[in-house]
Short mmCIF file of the C-alpha atoms (twelve columns), coordinates in Angstrom:
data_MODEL
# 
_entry.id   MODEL 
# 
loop_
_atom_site.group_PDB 
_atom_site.id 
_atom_site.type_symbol 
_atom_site.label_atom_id 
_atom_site.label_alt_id 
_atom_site.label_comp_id 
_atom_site.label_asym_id 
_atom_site.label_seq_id 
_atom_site.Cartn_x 
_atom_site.Cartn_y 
_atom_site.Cartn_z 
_atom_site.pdbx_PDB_model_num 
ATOM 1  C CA . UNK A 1  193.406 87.174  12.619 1 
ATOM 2  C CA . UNK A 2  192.041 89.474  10.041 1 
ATOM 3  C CA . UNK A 3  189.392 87.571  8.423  1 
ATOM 4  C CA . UNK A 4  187.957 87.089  12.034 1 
ATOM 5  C CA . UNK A 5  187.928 90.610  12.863 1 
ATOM 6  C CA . UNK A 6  186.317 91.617  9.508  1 
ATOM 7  C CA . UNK A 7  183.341 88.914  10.144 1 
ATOM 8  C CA . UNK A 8  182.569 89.968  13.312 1 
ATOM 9  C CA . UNK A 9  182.470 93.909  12.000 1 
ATOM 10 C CA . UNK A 10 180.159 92.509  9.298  1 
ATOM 11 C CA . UNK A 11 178.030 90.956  12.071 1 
ATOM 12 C CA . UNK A 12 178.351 93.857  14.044 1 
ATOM 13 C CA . UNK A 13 176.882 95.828  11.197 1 
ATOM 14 C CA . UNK A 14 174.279 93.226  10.232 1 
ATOM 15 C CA . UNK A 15 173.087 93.372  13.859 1 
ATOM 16 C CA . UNK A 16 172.920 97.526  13.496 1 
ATOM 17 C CA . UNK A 17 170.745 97.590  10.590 1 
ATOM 18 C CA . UNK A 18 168.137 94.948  11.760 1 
ATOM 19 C CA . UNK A 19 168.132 97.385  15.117 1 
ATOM 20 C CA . UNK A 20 167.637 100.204 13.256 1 
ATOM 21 C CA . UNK A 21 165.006 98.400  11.444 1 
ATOM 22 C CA . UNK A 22 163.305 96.990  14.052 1 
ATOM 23 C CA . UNK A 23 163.266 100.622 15.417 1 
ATOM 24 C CA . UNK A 24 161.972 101.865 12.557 1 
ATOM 25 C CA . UNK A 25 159.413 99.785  12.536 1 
ATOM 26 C CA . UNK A 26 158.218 100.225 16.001 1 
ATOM 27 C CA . UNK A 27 158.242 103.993 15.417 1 
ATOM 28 C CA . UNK A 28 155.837 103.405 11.850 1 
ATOM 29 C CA . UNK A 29 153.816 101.250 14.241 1 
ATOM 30 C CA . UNK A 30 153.370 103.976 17.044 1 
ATOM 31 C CA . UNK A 31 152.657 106.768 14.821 1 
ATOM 32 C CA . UNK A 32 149.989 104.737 12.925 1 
ATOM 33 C CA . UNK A 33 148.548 104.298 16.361 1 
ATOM 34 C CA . UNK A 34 148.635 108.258 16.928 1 
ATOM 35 C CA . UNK A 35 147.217 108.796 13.834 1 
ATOM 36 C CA . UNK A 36 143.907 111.141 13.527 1 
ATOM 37 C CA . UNK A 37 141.616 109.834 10.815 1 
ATOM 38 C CA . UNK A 38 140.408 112.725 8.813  1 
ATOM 39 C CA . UNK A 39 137.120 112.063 9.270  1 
ATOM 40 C CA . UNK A 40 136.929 111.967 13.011 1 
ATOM 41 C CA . UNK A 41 134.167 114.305 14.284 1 
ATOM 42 C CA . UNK A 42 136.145 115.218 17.171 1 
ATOM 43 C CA . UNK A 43 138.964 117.239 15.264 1 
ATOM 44 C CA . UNK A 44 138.413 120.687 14.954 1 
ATOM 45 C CA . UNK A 45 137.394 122.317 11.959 1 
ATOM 46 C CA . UNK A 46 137.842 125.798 10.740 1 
ATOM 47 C CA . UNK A 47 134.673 127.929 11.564 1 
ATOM 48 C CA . UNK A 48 133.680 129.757 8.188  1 
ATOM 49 C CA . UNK A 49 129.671 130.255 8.350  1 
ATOM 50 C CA . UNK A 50 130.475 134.174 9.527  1 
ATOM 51 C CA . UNK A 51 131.618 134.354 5.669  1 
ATOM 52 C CA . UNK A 52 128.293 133.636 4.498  1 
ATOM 53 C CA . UNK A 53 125.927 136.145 6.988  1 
ATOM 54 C CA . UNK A 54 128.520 139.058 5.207  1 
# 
């Protein structure tokens, strides 16, 4: 009875890592959705010109 409760922790902990990898991936897939491009005209930039009329 010991060999069949060690394979089916092994499965039980094959099954947790492809979860937690499947959730990892959905996470790397949501925040490259979210992601600002750095060139996006809409994202505000710091105002320096009053530096220059000193």
């Amino acid at each position: 009875m010991q060999g069949r409760d060690k394979d089916s922790t092994r499965r039980g902990e094959r099954i947790d890592a492809a979860e937690r990898e499947a959730a990892k991936r959905r996470l790397l897939a949501q925040a490259e959705a979210d992601r600002v491009p750095t060139d996006d005209p809409t994202r505000a930039v710091p105002d320096r010109r009053w530096k220059r009329d000193r």
